[in-house]
C-alpha positions in Angstrom: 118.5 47.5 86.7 114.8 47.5 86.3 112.6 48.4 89.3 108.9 47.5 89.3 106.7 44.5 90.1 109.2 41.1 89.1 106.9 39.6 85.9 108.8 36.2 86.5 107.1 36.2 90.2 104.9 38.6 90.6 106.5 39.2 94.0 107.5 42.1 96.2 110.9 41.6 96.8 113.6 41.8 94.6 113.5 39.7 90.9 115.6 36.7 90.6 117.1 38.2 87.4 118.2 41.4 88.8 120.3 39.5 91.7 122.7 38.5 88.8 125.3 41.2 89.8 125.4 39.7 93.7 125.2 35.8 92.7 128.7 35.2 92.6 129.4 36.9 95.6 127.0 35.3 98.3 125.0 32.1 99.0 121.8 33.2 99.4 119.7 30.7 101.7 116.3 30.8 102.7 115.1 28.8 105.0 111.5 27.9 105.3 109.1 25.5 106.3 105.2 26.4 106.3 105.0 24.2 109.6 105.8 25.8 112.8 107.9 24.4 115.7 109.9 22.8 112.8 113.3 24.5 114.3 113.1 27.2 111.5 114.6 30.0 113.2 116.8 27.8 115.6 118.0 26.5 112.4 118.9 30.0 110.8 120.5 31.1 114.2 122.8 28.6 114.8 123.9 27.9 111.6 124.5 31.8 111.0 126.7 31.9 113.9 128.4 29.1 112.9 129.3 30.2 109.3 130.3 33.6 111.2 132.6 31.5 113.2 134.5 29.9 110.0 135.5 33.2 109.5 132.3 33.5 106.4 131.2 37.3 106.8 127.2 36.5 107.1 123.9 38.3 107.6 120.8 36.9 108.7 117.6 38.4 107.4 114.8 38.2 109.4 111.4 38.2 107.9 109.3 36.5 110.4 107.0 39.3 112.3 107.5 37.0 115.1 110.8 37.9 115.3 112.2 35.2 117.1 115.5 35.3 115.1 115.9 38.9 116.2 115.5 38.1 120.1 117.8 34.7 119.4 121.2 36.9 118.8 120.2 39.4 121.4 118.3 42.0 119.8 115.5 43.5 119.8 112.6 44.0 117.0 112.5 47.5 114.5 109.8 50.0 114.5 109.6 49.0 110.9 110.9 46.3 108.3 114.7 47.8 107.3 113.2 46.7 103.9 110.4 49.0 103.7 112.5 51.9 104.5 113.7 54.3 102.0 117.0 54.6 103.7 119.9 52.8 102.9 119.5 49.2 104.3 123.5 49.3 105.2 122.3 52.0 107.6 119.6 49.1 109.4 122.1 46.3 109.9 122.9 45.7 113.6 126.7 44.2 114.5 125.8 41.5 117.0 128.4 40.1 119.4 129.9 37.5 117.3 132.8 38.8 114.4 131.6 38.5 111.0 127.8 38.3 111.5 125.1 41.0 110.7 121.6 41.2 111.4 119.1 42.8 109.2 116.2 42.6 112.5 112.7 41.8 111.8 109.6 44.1 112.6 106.1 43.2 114.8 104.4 46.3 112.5 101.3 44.7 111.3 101.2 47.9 109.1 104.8 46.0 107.3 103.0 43.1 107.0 100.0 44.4 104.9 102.1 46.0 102.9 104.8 43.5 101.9 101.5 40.9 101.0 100.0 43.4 98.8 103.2 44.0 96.9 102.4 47.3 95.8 104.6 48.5 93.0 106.8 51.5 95.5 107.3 49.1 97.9 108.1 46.2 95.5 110.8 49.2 94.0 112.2 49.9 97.8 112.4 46.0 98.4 114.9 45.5 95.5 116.3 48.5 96.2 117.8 47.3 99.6 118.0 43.8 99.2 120.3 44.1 96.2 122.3 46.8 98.0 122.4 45.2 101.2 123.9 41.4 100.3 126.2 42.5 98.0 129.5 42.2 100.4 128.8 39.0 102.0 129.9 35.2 101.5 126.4 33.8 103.2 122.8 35.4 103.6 120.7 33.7 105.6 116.7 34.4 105.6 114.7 33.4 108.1 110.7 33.2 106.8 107.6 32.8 108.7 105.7 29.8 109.4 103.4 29.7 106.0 103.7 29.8 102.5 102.5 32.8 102.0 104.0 36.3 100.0 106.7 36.6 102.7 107.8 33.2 102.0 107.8 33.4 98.1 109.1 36.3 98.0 112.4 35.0 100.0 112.2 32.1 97.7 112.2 34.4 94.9 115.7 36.3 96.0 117.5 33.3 97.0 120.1 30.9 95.5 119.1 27.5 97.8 116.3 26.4 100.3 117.3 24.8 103.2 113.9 22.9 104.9 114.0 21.8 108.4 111.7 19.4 109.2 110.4 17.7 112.5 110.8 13.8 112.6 106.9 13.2 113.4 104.2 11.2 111.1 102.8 14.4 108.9 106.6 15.7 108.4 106.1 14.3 104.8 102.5 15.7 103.9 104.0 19.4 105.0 107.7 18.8 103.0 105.0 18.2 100.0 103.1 21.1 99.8 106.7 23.1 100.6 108.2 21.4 97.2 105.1 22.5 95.4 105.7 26.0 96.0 109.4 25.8 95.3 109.0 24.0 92.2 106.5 27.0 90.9 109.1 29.5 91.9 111.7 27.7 90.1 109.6 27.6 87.3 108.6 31.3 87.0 112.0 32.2 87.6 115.6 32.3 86.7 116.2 29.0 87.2 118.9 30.1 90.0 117.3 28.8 93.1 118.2 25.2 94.1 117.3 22.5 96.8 119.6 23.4 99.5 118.7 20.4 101.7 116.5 19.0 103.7 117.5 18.9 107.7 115.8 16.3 110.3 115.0 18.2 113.4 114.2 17.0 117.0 115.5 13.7 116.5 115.0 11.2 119.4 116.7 7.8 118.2 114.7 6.2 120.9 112.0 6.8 119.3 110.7 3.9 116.5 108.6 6.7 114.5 111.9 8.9 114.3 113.8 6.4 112.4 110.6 5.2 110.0 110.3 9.2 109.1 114.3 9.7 108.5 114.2 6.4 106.1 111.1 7.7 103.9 112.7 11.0 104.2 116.3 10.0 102.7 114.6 7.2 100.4 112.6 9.8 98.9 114.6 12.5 98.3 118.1 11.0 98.5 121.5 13.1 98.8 119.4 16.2 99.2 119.1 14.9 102.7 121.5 16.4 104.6 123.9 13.6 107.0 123.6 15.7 110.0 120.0 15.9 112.5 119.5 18.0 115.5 118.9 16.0 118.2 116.1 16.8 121.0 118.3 19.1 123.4 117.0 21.1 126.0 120.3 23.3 125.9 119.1 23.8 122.1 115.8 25.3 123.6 117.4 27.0 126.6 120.0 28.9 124.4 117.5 31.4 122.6 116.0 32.9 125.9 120.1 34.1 126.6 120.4 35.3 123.0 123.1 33.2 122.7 123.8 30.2 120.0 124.3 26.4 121.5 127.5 26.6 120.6 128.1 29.3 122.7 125.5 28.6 125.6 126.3 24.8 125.8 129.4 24.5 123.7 129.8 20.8 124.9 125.9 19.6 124.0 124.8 17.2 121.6 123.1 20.3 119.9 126.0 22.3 119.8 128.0 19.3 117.6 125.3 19.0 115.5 124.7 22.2 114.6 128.8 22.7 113.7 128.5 19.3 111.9 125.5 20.9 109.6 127.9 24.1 109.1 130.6 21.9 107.8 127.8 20.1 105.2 126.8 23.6 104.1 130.1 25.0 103.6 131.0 21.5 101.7 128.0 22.0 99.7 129.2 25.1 98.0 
């Protein structure tokens, strides 16, 4: 394997071409939306310890220096970015509570930050470095991005197999979905050719609500199957469940949030 800055995406993290040794082992899904409040890293959560809990051994990257995934399985943020460190990134991953799920935790270092959007060429080497070493013995990896489209994002984009985009049922939900397919589409097309619409997931859904069904009939109109069935309703236990660094399912296993989010995991394993 080549290290070095990718020339398919001119991105710090690892190059879509070199991931060929680890494709067959592990779905690779990021999941992004440059809009926040979307239920990005609700998404990412639940749907992690849901594959964990069909028995799918699964690690959840966290690349938001927000952190929020981090804090929503119980843990708390790194000094610095596993990724950036020369170490082995096996020797970074965190066991949370639930069997079969990892956690690669996210870092608040604004230091990590500059130096993963710079992309320069040692760090772009250590990126690939740990990312190809540290997926390789999984069925599902699961990053969660920050809210933009910025390095961070396409650099994700650039390392995974599918892009899962949550997306808040409210009237600008299509102008932001937009601007997030431009930037996919030009990753696709400067890479490998490996990294696929994952689906597109309705979040907050209120059926009371007349705007909420207009947006989920452009939505599925527009983009068809890639729609997934499921939507997350609005659930307060969905909202509550973070702040106990638990999942719904295991905060309010009964809620309307908890079924949903088990009926998405059953759509994504399907997918495969």
């Amino acid at each position: 394997m080549q290290h070095g800055t990718c020339a398919a995406t001119k991105l710090p993290f690892i190059c879509p071409a070199d991931l060929a040794t680890i494709e067959s082992m592990a779905r690779i899904i990021c999941i992004a939306n440059q809009k926040g409040g979307v239920g990005k890293t609700t998404t990412a959560v639940n749907l992690s310890v849901g594959l964990a809990k069909a028995g799918e051994h699964t690690l959840l990257i966290d690349l938001d220096p927000q952190c929020n995934a981090t804090s929503g399985v119980g843990h708390s943020p790194a000094g610095s970015h596993p990724l950036l460190l020369t170490t082995p990134v096996r020797e970074s991953l965190v066991q949370t509570t639930w069997e079969n799920l990892d956690l690669l935790p996210g870092s608040r270092s604004f230091v990590d930050v500059d130096r993963i959007e710079r992309g320069e060429e040692s760090d772009s080497q250590i990126l690939r470095q740990n990312l190809d070493t540290g997926m390789a013995n999984y069925d599902f990896v699961l990053i969660d991005c920050p809210p933009s489209l910025g390095q961070l994002t396409q650099a994700a984009l650039g390392a995974s197999t599918e892009v899962l985009m949550p997306i808040q049922c409210e009237f600008y939900a299509m102008e932001g979905l937009t601007q997030m397919i431009h930037v996919i589409r030009s990753v696709m097309q400067r890479g490998s050719g490996r990294l696929t619409f994952g689906g597109i997931l309705l979040t907050m859904y209120d059926p009371t609500l007349e705007l909420t069904h207009e947006v989920d009939a452009e939505v599925r109109e527009f983009f068809g199957d890639i729609v997934f069935d499921t939507v997350i309703p609005r659930d307060v236990a969905v909202s509550e469940a973070p702040s106990h660094g638990q999942s719904v399912m295991d905060y309010a296993p009964r809620s309307r949030g908890s079924r949903a989010y088990l009926e998405l995991c059953m759509e994504v394993l399907e997918r495969d």
